[in-house]
N, C-alpha and C positions, 0 to 999 in steps of 0.2 A: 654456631648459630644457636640464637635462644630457645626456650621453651614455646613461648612466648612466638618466636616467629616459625617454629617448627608447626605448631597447627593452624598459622595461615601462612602457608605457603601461595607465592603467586603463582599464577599459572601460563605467565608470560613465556616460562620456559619450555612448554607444550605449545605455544602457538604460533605460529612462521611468519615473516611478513605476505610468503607468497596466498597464505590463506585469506588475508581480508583486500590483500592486491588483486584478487582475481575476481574478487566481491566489487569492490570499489571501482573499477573498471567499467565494470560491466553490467550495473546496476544501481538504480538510482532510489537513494534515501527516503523510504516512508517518512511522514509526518506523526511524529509520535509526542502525548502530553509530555512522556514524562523521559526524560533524557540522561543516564547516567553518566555525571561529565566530574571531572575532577577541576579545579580550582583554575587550574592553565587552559578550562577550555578544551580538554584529551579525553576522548570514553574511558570510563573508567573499567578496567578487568575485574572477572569476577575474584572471590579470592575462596581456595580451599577454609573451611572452618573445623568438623569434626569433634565438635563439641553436643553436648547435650543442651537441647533449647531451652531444659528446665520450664516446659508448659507450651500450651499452645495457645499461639498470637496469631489471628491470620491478617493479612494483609488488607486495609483497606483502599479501595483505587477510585478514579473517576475520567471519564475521557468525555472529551467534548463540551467545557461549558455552554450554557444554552440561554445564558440571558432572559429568562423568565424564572417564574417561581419553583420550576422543578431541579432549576440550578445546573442539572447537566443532562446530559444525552442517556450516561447510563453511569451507574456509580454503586458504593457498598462492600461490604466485606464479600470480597472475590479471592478468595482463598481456595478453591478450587474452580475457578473459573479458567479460560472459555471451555463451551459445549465443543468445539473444535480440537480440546484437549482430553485425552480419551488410552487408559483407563487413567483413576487416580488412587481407586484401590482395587485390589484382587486377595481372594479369598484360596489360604493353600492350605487343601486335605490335608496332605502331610502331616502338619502340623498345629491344624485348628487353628489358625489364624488368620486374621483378614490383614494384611499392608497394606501401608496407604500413604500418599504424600502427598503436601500440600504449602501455599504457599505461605509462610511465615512472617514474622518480622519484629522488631524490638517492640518496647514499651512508647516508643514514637513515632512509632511506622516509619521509621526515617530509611528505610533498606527491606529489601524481599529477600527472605531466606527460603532455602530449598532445604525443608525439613519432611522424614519419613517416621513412622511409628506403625506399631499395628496392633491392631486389638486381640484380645486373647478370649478365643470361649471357650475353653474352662474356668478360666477363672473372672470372666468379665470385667477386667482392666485393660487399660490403654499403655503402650511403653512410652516412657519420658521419650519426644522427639530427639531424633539425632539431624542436626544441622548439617549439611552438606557442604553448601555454599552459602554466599554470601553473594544476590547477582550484582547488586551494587546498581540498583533501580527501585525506583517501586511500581515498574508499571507490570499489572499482573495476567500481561501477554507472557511474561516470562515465566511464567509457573510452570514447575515438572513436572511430569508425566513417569508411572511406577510400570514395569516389568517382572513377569517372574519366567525365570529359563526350564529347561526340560528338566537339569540338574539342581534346580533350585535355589541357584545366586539370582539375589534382588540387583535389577538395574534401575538407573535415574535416570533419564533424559532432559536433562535441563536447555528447556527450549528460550527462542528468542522472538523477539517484535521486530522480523524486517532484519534489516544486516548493520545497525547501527551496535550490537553487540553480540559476542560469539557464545555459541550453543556446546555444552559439555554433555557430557557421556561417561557414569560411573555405573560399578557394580562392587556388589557387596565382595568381602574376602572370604565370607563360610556361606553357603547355603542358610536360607532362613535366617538369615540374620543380619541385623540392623547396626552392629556397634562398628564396623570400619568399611569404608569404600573404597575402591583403589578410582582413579583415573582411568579411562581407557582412552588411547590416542588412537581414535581410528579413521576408517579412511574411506573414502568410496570413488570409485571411476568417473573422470572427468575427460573427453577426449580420447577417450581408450586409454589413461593413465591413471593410477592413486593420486590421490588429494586429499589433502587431511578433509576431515570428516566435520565443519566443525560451525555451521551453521545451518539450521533449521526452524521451521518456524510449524504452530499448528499440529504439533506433532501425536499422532496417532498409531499404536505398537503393535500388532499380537505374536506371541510365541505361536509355533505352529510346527507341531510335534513331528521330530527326526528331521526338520529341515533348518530351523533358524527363526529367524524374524522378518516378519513383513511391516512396513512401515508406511502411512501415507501420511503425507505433512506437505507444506507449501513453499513456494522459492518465491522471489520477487524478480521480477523481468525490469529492464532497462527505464519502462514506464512509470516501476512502482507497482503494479499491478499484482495481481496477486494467482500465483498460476498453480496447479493442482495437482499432486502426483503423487509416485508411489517407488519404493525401494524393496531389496532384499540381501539376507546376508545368513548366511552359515552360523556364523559365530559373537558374530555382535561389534566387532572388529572389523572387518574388510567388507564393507555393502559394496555392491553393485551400480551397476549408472543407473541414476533415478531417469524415470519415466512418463512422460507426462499421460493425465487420465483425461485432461478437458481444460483448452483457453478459450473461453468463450468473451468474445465481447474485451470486457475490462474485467477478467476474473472471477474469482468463486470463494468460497467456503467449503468446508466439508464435511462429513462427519461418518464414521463409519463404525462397524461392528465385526465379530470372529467369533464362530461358532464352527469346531469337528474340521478346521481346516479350509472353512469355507468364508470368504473375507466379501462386506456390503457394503459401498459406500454412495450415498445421498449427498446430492449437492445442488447448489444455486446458481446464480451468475449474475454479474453487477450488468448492465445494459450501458453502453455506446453514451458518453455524454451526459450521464448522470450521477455522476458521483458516486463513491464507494458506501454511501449511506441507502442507496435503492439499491435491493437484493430482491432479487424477483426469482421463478421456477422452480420445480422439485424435478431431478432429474436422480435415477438408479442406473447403476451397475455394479457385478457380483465377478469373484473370480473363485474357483475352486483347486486350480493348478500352481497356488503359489503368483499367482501373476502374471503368468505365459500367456493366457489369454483371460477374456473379459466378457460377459454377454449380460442382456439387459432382462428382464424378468423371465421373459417368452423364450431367449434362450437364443436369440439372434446374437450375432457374433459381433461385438464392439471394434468399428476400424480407429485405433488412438493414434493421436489426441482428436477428441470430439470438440467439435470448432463453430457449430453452429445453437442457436437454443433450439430450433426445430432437430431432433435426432429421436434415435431408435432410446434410447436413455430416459425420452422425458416423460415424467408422471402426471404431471400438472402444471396447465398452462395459467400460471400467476398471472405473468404479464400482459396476457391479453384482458385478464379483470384489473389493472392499472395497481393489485396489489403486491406488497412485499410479502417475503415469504423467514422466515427467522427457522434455525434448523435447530430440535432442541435434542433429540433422542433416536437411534436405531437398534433394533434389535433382530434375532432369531425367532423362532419359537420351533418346536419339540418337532417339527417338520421342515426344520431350517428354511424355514419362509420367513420375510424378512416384513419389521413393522419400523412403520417412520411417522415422530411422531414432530410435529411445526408447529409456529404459531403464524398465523397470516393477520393482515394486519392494511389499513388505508394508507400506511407511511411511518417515516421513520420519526418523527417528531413524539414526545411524552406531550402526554393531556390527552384528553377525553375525547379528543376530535378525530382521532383516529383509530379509537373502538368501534366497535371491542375486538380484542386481540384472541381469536378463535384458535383453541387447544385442538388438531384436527390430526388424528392417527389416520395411515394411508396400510393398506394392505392388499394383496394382492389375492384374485380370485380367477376363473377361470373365465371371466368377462374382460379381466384387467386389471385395471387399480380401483376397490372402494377406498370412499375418504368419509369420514364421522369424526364430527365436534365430538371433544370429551368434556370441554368447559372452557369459557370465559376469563379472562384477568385485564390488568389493566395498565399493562405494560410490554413492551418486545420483547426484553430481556429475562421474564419471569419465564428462567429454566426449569426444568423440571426430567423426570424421567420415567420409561416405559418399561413394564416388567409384564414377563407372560407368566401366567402363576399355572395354570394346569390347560386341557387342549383347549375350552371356548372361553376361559377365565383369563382378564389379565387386569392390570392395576395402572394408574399414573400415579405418581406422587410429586409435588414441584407446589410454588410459592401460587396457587391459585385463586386466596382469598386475598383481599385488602388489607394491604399492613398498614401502620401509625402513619409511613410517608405515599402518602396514595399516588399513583400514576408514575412512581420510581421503580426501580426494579426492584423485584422480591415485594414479598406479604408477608401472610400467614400459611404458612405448609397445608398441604390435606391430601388426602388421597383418597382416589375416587377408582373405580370397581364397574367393570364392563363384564358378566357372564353368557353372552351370547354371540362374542368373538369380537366383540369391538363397538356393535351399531348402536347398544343402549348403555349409557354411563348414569351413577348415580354415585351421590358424595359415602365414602363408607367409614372416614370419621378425619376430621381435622383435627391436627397433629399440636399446631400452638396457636394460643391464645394473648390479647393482651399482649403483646410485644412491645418492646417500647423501640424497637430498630425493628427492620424488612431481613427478613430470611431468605435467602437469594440464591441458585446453582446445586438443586437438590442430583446429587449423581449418585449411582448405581454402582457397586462393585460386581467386578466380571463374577462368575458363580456366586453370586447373593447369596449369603446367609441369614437364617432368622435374626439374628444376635445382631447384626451389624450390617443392616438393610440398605440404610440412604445414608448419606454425610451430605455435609454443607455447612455455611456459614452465615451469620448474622451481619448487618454495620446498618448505619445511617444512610437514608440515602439523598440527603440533600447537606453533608457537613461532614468530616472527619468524624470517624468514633473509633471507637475498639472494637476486636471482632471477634466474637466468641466462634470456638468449631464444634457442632452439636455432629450426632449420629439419631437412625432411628431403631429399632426392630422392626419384625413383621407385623406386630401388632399395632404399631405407630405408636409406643412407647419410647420418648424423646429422652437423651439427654443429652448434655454439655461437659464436652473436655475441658477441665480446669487449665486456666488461664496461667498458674504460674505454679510452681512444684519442683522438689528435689528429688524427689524418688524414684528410683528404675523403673517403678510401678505407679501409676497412677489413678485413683478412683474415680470414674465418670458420677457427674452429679445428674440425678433425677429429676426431671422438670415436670411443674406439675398445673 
């Protein structure tokens, strides 16, 4: 075998027919833009790579033409997108380093690559990306999600859109370290048996020390629909029967968080007859035991799967204000109380008609749930993210202001500063300026560090472009990862 085919290897030979026969059966095909097919009409498999991506390219995507002037539903350099994918970086003492991974792609976007790097503070460079894979799509549902274990080997999770392609599982071969991944072929409980491991969607990870990994990510039911759960697993290798958290209606979203072994997850639910584009309610539940049990703020005991939108779980009745509900952020804070931060919204359409799209943190007090606007923007999809900075101090940071493609997703970055625990925000300095593309999917790495606060990525949002990967500090000092470079080391540029 050549060189040549030795660092792409397929991975046809890790995958059984009985793994996508059990899929195919038993589950019916989401409607996806963007379709990895080969020439005959056959999904294409992903293919190992394992080279250096020499620069970072992030992917640009778009779903849902819209036939108006906004051109699509949602679109842009989504190279760490969705908010339902979670973490994308983490920051390891060990080693002063923040890893992070994101989605990639050539100088044509023509393919999404599962590329990892991590930034170094000591010495405030980035490492040349190492390519993973190659998903052989560009739709950037399929973007991987980064792990770090007790022992310190880095995992992938290369997640999927729905079951039209299969979901992979690496980890690094040395602790902290980025330059080779092995495969893991592993497996989880179906029926009371193993079964290869080998599709998931949505996927959400934490380590959770002396035990393993807990994991909530989403399955697709017979309907298409999209149904909401949770795994665990020792070793990273042999998970357990997933679980379901909540079918409500025609499914959910979710988004969750892990703090001191204690796991939070927020979620929505699509409503009976309306289509997977109306996402309505905020509904919580927290588990502390690894997932054994489950209970809602007050501490009342979760009977699962929750099947109704009236339950002990729900924080905020959306639907009865005929609005949608968009999930962008969860977090802890130093009391492991849990902050959720949405955007609400008159509907899913882009334009003006359905502002303004309310930045609205939800926290929990000894009355229930308070909820306070943090600010305004002008789109669903302008993510952003929530950070506790000391007990009544906390920050957002996310695409707040209006960028060059107005009413697309993404803007201009800012971050904005609540010191009285959340009820008064004010702007505490915007991050970029003059953009000539929308800044879009500002996400938080788990233990933030000064040095390497926010990441996210730039694109166009009504046209293809190229898509820079910027980072911030705490000071909301911006820069951008060089787009192309040969060096093991690379120098993040200054933006000013």
């Amino acid at each position: 075998m050549t060189a040549a085919k030795n660092a792409r290897l397929s991975l046809r030979q890790y995958l059984t027919p009985l793994t996508f026969l059990t899929f195919l059966t038993s589950l019916t095909l989401p409607t996806t833009p963007a379709t990895a097919q080969n020439t005959d009409g056959q999904f294409a498999e992903a293919e190992i790579v394992m080279k250096k991506a020499n620069g970072f390219r992030g992917i640009w995507y778009m779903n849902q033409p819209s036939n108006d002037e906004y051109v699509y539903k949602y679109s842009g350099g989504l190279a760490v997108y969705p908010a339902n994918h979670r973490p994308f970086a983490i920051y390891a003492r060990q080693v002063d380093k923040t890893f992070f991974c994101f989605g990639g792609t050539d100088d044509a976007n023509s393919t999404l690559m599962h590329n990892v790097s991590y930034y170094d503070h000591r010495t405030g460079k980035v490492a040349n990306p190492l390519t993973i894979l190659d998903k052989k799509t560009t739709d950037a549902h399929d973007n991987p999600v980064i792990s770090i274990d007790d022992k310190g080997y880095i995992w992938i999770f290369s997640t999927s859109h729905g079951i039209t392609r299969p979901s992979y599982i690496h980890k690094s071969k040395k602790p902290y370290d980025i330059s080779d991944f092995e495969m893991i072929k592993a497996t989880e409980i179906v029926d009371g048996k193993p079964q290869p491991f080998t599709n998931f969607s949505y996927f959400q990870v934490y380590p959770v020390k002396g035990k393993g990994f807990i994991a909530l990510f989403t399955k697709y039911n017979k309907a298409g629909q999209r149904v909401i759960g949770y795994n665990t697993t020792a070793d990273g290798v042999h998970w357990n029967e997933w679980k379901v958290l909540a079918h409500i209606e025609e499914g959910h979203y979710q988004i969750s968080t892990e703090r001191n072994g204690k796991v939070g997850v927020a979620f929505d639910y699509h409503p009976k007859g309306k289509g997977l584009n109306y996402r309505t309610n905020l509904h919580y539940l927290e588990t502390s035991d690894f997932g054994k049990t489950w209970q809602n703020i007050a501490g009342e005991m979760a009977q699962l799967p929750l099947t109704s939108p009236q339950n002990l779980a729900t924080v905020h009745d959306y639907a009865s204000e005929k609005r949608n509900c968009y999930l962008l952020d969860i977090t802890f804070d130093q009391q492991n109380k849990p902050a959720i931060l949405v955007i609400a919204s008159k509907g899913y359409e882009a334009g003006p008609a359905n502002g303004p799209r309310e930045w609205t943190l939800y926290r929990p007090d000894k009355q229930g749930w308070q909820h306070h606007i943090v600010t305004t923007s002008d789109n669903n999809y302008d993510m952003g993210s929530i950070y506790h900075v000391s007990r009544n101090s906390w920050r957002v940071i996310g695409p707040s202001v209006d960028g060059p493609q107005a009413y697309n997703p993404g803007g201009e970055v800012a971050m904005w500063r609540s010191d009285d625990g959340g009820e008064q925000w004010a702007l505490e300095r915007q991050l970029t300026r003059n953009s000539p593309t929308n800044h879009s999917y500002v996400r938080k790495p788990v233990h933030a560090q000064d040095g390497f606060y926010a990441v996210w990525a730039d694109g166009h949002g009504r046209k293809p472009s190229d898509s820079f990967i910027y980072f911030s500090n705490a000071n909301g000092d911006v820069y951008r990862l060089p787009r192309h470079g040969n060096a093991p080391m690379l120098i993040p540029q200054p933006m000013k």
